[in-house]
N, C-alpha and C positions, 0 to 999 in steps of 0.2 A: 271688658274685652269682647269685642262682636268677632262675628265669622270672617271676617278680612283681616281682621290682626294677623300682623307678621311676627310677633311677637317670640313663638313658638318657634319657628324656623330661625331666627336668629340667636336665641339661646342656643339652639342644636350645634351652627354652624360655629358659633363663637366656641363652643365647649370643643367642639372637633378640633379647631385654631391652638388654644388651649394646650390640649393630648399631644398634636403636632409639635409643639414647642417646646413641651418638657420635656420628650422623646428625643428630641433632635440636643436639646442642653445635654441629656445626659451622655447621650455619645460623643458630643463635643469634649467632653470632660475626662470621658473615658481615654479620647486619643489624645489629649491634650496631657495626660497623666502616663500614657505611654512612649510619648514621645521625651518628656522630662526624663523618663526609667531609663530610655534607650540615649538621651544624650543627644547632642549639637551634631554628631558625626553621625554620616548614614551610610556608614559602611555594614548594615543590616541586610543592604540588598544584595542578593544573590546573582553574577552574571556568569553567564556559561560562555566562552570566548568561542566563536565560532574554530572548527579544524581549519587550517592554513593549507592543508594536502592531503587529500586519500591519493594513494595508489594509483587510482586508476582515474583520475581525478585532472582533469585539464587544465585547473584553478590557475597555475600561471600564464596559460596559454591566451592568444589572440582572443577580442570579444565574441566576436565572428566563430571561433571554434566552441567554446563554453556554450553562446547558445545552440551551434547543431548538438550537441552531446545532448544539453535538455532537452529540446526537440524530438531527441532519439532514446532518451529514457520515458518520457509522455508516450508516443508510440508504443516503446514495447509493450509501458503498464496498460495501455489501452488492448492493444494486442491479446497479452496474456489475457485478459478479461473476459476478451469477446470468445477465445478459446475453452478458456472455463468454462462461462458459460454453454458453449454448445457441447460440451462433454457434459456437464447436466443434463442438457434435454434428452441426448443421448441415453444417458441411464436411465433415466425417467421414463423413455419410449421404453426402453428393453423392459422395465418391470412392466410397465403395461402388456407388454406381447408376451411375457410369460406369463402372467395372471389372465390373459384370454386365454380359453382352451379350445387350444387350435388343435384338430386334426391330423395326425400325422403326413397326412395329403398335404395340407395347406403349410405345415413348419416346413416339409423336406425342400420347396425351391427357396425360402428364404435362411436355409440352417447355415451357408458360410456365410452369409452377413451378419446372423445373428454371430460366431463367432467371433470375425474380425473386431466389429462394436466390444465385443465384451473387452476381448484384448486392449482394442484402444482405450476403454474409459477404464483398466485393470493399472494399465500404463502410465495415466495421468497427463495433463499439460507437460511441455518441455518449460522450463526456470528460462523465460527471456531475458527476462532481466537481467540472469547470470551473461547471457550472450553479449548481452548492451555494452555490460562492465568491461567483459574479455576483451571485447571490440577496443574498449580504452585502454587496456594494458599492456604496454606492449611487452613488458616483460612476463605476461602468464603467455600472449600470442607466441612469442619467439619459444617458450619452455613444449608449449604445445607442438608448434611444428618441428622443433628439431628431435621430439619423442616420436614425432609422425615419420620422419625422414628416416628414422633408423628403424622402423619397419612393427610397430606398435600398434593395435588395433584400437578403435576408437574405446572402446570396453576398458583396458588396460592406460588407455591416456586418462580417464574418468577417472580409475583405481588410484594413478597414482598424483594427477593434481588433485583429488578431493575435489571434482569439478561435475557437473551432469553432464551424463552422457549425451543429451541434445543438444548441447553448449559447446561440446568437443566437434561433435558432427558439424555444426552450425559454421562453427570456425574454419574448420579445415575446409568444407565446400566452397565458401569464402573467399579463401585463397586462391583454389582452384579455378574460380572464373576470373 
């Protein structure tokens, strides 16, 4: 055998071929021997039947409505996101400006902003998404405004649907334009 024999490289390739094929026999074998366990019928698969109706859910409605409803939950999740987000940068800045050591000169003209900040990022995003849903139900909307109408402060409409306070606010503005 001179230095151009292929020789070598074809036993390798062949043997790799080989490995290939007995690996591949044996898991043939394996499902082949699982499928005999398991029987002719493949009622083994598991389907989750989609829900037919949430709540707040437009699923019998026009095409035309179901897609503004996703339209309008895409929004919100975008929404909420972009809001998140900037209430991070917000915290983020504030530890910054308190880890500089500013001056009592230099804090006193920014000290009610510093407070306001804190409050908002103390307070969190509003649940858009809670808003989106409201928006669809008209039976939490109607429960909502007629605790509005009898003189119920958005706090106490919150308390008693189990609902966010922003969600309530949100709603009822809503109405009002």
């Amino acid at each position: 055998m001179g230095e151009g024999s292929y020789l070598p490289y074809l036993m390798f390739f062949g043997g790799l071929i080989l490995l290939i094929w007995i690996l591949m026999r044996r898991n043939w074998r394996g499902q082949m021997r699982a499928k005999k366990a398991r029987g002719k019928d493949d009622s083994y698969l598991v389907t989750n039947p989609r829900p037919e109706h949430k709540e707040w859910s437009m699923s019998g409605g026009p095409a035309e409505l179901n897609k503004w409803q996703v339209e309008m939950l895409e929004r919100t999740r975008e929404l909420q996101a972009e809001v998140d987000t900037k209430l991070l940068i917000l915290q983020r800045t504030l530890l910054k400006i308190e880890a500089a050591a500013l001056t009592p000169d230099e804090r006193q003209p920014i000290e009610n902003v510093l407070q306001e900040s804190h409050q908002l990022v103390e307070q969190g995003s509003p649940n858009f998404r809670g808003v989106s849903e409201l928006l669809c139900d008209e039976a939490k909307k109607a429960e909502i405004y007629a605790l509005a109408a009898q003189g119920h402060s958005h706090q106490e409409i919150a308390q008693q649907t189990n609902l966010d306070p922003y969600a309530i606010e949100m709603i009822l503005n809503l109405r009002d334009a």
